[in-house]
N, C-alpha and C positions, 0 to 999 in steps of 0.2 A: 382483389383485396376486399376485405370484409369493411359493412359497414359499421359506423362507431355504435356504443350499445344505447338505450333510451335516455342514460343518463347525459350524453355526448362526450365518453372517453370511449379511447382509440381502440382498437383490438386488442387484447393481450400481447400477442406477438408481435404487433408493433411496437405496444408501449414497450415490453421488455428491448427488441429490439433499439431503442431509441433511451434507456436505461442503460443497453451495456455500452453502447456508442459512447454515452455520456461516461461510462468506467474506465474505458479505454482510453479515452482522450484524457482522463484525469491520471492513470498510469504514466501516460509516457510525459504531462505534465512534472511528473513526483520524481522521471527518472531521469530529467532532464536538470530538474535543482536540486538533485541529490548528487550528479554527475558535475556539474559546474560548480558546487562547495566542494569537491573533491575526491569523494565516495566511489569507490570502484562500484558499479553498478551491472548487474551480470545480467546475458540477453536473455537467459530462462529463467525457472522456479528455482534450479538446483542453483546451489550457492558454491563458490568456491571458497575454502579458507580466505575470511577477512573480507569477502566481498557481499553486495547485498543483495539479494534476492526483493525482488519488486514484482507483484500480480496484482490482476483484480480478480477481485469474489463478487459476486452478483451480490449474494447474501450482507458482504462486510463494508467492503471498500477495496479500497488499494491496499493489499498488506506488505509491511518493508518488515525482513527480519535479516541480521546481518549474521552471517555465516561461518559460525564455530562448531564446534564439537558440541553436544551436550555437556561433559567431563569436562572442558573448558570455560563451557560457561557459568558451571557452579564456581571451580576452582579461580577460575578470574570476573568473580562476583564484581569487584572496583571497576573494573576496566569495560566490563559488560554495561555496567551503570552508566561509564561515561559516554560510551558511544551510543546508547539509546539516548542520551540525554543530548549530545551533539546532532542525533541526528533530529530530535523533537523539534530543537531550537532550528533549525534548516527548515523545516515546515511548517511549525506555526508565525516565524519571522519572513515567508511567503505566503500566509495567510489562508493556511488550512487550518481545517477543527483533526485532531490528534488527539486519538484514545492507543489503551494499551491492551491486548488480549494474553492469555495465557501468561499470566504473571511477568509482564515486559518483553517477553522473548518476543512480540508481534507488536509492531505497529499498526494501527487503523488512520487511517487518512480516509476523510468522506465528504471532507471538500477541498 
């Protein structure tokens, strides 16, 4: 193991290591209270119709995006609304901070 640099932070690959630890543990946090309010919560990236897709990105956070068709999600604009908006209320009412990427269609969770 390398040692820390002059300033005394860790090695990169540590810290990153000990970075995504902290991502992962917040994933399966997100998928655990989005699974217990109700939310089918699916074990990979790919989504199935109506279920939600949960990762972490190093770069973002945890992103939840819930799994429609593109053509579905323009044409059921309401409905699209309301389930971002249920699902917001699900995580900011367990006390994450919750941004939106790509014009809603992504949630950001970063704590």
């Amino acid at each position: 193991m390398r040692a820390a640099d002059p300033d005394g932070h860790p090695p990169t690959d540590v810290a990153t290591s000990v970075a995504t630890g902290a991502g992962q543990d917040l994933e399966r946090v997100v998928r655990q209270e989005l699974t217990e309010a109700g939310f089918s919560v699916e074990p990979s990236l790919l989504t199935a119709d109506g279920g939600l897709g949960v990762w972490h990105d190093p770069a973002r956070g945890v992103v939840v995006t819930w799994g429609r068709s593109a053509e579905q999600l323009v044409r059921y604009s309401t409905i699209r609304d309301a389930v971002q908006l249920a699902l917001r209320t699900v995580l900011v009412e367990a006390g994450h901070q919750v941004t939106e990427d790509f014009d809603g269609l992504e949630l950001i969770v970063t704590s």
